[in-house]
C-alpha positions, 0 to 999 in steps of 0.5 A: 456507583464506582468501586473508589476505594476498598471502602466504597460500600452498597447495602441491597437492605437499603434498596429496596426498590430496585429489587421487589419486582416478585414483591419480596420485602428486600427492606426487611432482609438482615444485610449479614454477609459482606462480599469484596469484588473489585474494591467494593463490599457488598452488604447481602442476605446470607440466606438469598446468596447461599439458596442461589450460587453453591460457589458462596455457600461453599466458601461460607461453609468453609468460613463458619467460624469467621465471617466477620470478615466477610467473603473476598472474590478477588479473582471474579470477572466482570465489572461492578455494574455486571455483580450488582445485577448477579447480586439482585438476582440472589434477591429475586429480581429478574435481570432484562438481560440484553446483547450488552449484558448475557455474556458478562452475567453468564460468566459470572453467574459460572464463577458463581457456580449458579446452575440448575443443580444447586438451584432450580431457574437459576442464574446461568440457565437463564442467560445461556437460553437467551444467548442461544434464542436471542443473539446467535440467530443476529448477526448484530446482537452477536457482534454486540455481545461479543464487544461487551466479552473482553472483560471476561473473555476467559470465563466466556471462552470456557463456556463456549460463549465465544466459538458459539459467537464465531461460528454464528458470524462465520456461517452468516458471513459465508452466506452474505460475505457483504456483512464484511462491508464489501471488496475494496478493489471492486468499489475502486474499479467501479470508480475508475471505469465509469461502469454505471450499470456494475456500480450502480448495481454494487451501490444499490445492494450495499444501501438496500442492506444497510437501510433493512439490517443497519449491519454492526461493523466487524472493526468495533470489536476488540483486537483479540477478538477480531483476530479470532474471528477472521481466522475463523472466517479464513479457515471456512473459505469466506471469499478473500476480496471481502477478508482483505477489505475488512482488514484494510479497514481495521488497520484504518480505523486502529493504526492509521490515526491516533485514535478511534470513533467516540463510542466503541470498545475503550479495550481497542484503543488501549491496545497499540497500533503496532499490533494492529497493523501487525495482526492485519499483516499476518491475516492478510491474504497473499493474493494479487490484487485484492488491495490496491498498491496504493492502500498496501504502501499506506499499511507499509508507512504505518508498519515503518512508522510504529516501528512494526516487526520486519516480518509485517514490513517485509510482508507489505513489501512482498505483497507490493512487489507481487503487483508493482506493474498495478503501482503508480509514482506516487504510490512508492513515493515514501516519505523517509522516516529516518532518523537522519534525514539523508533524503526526502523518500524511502527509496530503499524500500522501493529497491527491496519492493522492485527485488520481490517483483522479479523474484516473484515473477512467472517465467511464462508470464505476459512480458509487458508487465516487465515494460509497466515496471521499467517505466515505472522505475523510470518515472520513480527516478525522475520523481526523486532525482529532484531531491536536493538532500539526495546523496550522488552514490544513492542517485547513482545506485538506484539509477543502475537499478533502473536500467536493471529494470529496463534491460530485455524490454526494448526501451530507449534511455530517453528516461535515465536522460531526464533523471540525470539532467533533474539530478544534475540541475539540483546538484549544481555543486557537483565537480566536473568529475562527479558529473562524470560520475553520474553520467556513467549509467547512461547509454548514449547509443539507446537514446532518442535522437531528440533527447542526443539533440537536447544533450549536445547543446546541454551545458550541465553534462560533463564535456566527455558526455556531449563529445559522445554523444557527438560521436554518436551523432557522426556514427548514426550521420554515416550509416544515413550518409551510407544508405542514401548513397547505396539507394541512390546507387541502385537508382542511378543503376535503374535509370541506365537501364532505363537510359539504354531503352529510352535513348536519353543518354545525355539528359542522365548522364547530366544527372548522375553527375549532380549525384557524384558532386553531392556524394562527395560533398557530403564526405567533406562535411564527414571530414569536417566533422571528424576533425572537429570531434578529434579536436574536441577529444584532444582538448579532453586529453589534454586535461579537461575543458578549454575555455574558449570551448567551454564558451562555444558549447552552447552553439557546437551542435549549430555550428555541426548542422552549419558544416552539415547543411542542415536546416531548421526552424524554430518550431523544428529542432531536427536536422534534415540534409538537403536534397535536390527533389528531381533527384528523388521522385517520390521522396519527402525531400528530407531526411530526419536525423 
């Protein structure tokens, strides 16, 4: 029976049935009070509610000369189901009390004031001494009853049903902190490693314990309990790994989706997600690595996306940023949630997650977690210079912070190349001028010289770049040109000496001759060059590209290696100056540029 309306009426007179277990002939009791819970009158025997709750019998004494009207107990706790039991009792009947029920009938049975005072056997003696016997030792039945509270949390709490619930769990917890359902991280890394004999061993534990003991779920439970119960578990030391993954599981099950599993408390799905992931933000511990990057950026996306406050977001960030040498690209490739869909990812949030990591760095930390996180920034500006939506100054902003990332580590710039190139090929538009622009991050001299090849013949960079980078070339061409002639120098020197006791004069004579004539035709392939960078470089000067230039750009490198004597072959793109093998005993007989 439901309480409908104020209307909505049940008479204990004409259910007899339900209470004569003690053979009291309920049938015959005269139904003279009334008493209005929740919109429902209930039709009672004076005599039975006066003998049973001294609050009633106070409030009828106080009323005698107008009972007509009945009793209004319009602050009670609990639900109808909860009073019809309390109101079978003042019958006589025994309630088959249960985890579901102690604390709601205990609670009421302290409103009602039904203690051993007023009566003896009563109501909330009754149910304390089965909340103490029967769901304190369980760690299920105390989960099972503390589900069943938030209706009277208030009344409970007041009667130390609650802090009795919590201190139960948490010293059960600290025993066997797998009742929490286990570390994520150490499941993870059992996965990713293949180690059988660790999770074999992890698996066995954690089905041997749900098969004995088919242990309640901490994330039932309503929110503000939950909290409560994890600050407890926090404050008495129960492990960090197991308070983190219990934790990620709850914003899981309760921020994640729109809704929960069929058949747990309604009080937590009526409360909002942002809460919910708020409240986990806050109890989360700070320790590296207790959760994955991965599962932090879900939990970060959920924040942004109900709108969280910026203290959890912020707190999410920190958190990453403390282990983004552990992140993977697709852990910060965040899909923007803005309003106005300027861009494809958040890469704002990765450039405030990129700032924690450095301020949060240890100066005597291990130095290749600074190269994890270069070539993560790398990999990251590669990944969204793809976007199509993505603005020039963006791209831009957070190439600078690449390179940022990337200073002090020793890496080339081989992977702002290959973002600038991604960036340039989608934004095709682009002017002359704002190519330029883009470009202006990249170090020319701190790349590969595969990536200085690839760009010399790279029609999508702005002339002024590719005329660098031919410089560049010429600048690494003389140092090889200048150390050849110096090795070959100090040979020819050991070979006159060799000459002098060998008494092969003429024969070496022959051969220092063939390396002056080589010596001075490689300067004139120098020569060549120079002139035709110079031209390249007036042509710049005069006012941007010359078509007849623009048209040769494809073959210029081609035509350099031509004047180089350099050689190549479809499966070799590298450029090797010839070399005359009697020349160089020993030698590979060539040398890659």
């Amino acid at each position: 029976m439901t309480p409908s309306s104020s209307s909505s009426s049940f008479d204990f007179g004409e259910n007899p049935k339900s209470c004569n277990r003690k053979g009291n002939l309920v049938s015959t009791s005269p139904c003279d009070l009334r008493v209005h819970v929740h919109g429902m009158v209930f039709k009672l025997n004076r005599e039975f509610v006066v003998a049973k709750s001294a609050k009633l019998a106070i409030l009828l004494k106080e009323r005698q000369h107008d009972q007509k009207r009945g009793i209004s107990l319009p602050d009670i706790l609990g639900d109808i189901k909860t009073f019809k039991l309390v109101a079978s009792f003042f019958y006589g009947c025994e309630p088959n009390l249960s985890a579901s029920n102690v604390i709601p009938l205990a609670s009421v049975a302290y409103y009602l004031e039904m203690t051993e005072a007023h009566s003896p056997n009563n109501l909330l003696n009754k149910t304390l001494a089965f909340f103490e016997q029967k769901v304190l030792p369980s760690w299920n039945e105390s989960i099972k009853a503390l589900r069943t509270s938030e209706d009277v949390l208030k009344q409970a709490s007041l009667i130390g049903l609650i802090d009795a619930c919590l201190d139960s769990l948490t010293k059960k917890a600290l025993a066997d902190p797998q009742l929490l359902g286990g570390p994520i991280l150490n499941k993870i890394k059992d996965e990713i490693s293949g180690n059988n004999k660790n999770g074999q061993s992890w698996v066995s534990r954690r089905r041997l314990f749900v098969h004995d003991c088919q242990s309640e779920d901490l994330n039932t439970l309503p929110l503000c309990l939950y909290e409560l119960i994890m600050l407890a578990m926090i404050e008495s030391g129960v492990r960090s790994e197991y308070i983190a993954g219990s934790l990620f599981r709850y914003a899981k099950k309760w921020a994640f989706t729109e809704s929960g599993e069929k058949g747990v408390s309604m009080y937590v799905k009526m409360v909002p997600q942002r809460e919910v992931i708020e409240v986990v933000q806050r109890l989360l511990p700070d320790t590296r690595s207790l959760i994955p990057c991965k599962f932090l950026t879900e939990m970060l996306q959920a924040a942004i996306s109900l709108q969280a406050s910026s203290d959890c977001t912020n707190g999410f960030e920190l958190r990453i940023g403390k282990q983004l040498d552990e992140a993977t690209v697709e852990d910060l490739l965040m899909p923007s949630q803005s309003y106005v869909r300027e861009m494809q990812y958040d890469t704002e949030c990765v450039r405030r997650i990129l700032k924690n990591f450095y301020g949060n760095y240890p100066s005597k930390e291990d130095p290749s977690k600074l190269i994890t996180v270069a070539v993560l920034m790398d990999e990251f500006l590669v990944e969204v210079a793809g976007d199509t939506d993505m603005q020039k100054d963006t791209f831009i902003s957070l190439a600078e912070m690449s390179v940022a990332a990337s200073n002090g580590t020793g890496r080339n710039s081989d992977g702002i190349y290959r973002a600038i190139d991604t960036y340039l090929e989608k934004h095709g538009y682009l002017t002359e001028s704002e190519r330029d622009e883009v470009c202006r991050m990249l170090d020319i001299n701190n790349m590969s010289a595969e990536a200085r090849k690839h760009a010399a013949k790279n029609e999508r960079l702005p002339l002024r770049v590719v005329v660098q980078v031919l410089f560049v070339e010429q600048l690494q061409l003389r140092n090889v040109i200048a150390n050849e002639m110096q090795d070959l120098g100090e040979r020819w020197g050991r070979e006159e000496e060799k000459v002098v006791v060998g008494g092969r004069e003429e024969e070496e004579e022959k051969k220092g001759k063939e390396v002056r004539i080589e010596m001075e035709e490689m300067d004139g392939r120098m020569m060549e060059l120079e002139e035709e960078c110079c031209r390249m470089r007036r042509e710049i000067e005069m006012g941007g590209r010359c078509p007849a230039l623009k048209k040769e750009k494809g073959s210029l490198w081609k035509q350099m290696k031509r004047k180089l004597g350099c050689t190549s072959s479809r499966h070799d793109n590298g450029c090797h100056v010839k070399k005359k093998r009697n020349m160089h005993p020993g030698d590979d007989g060539g040398s890659s540029l």
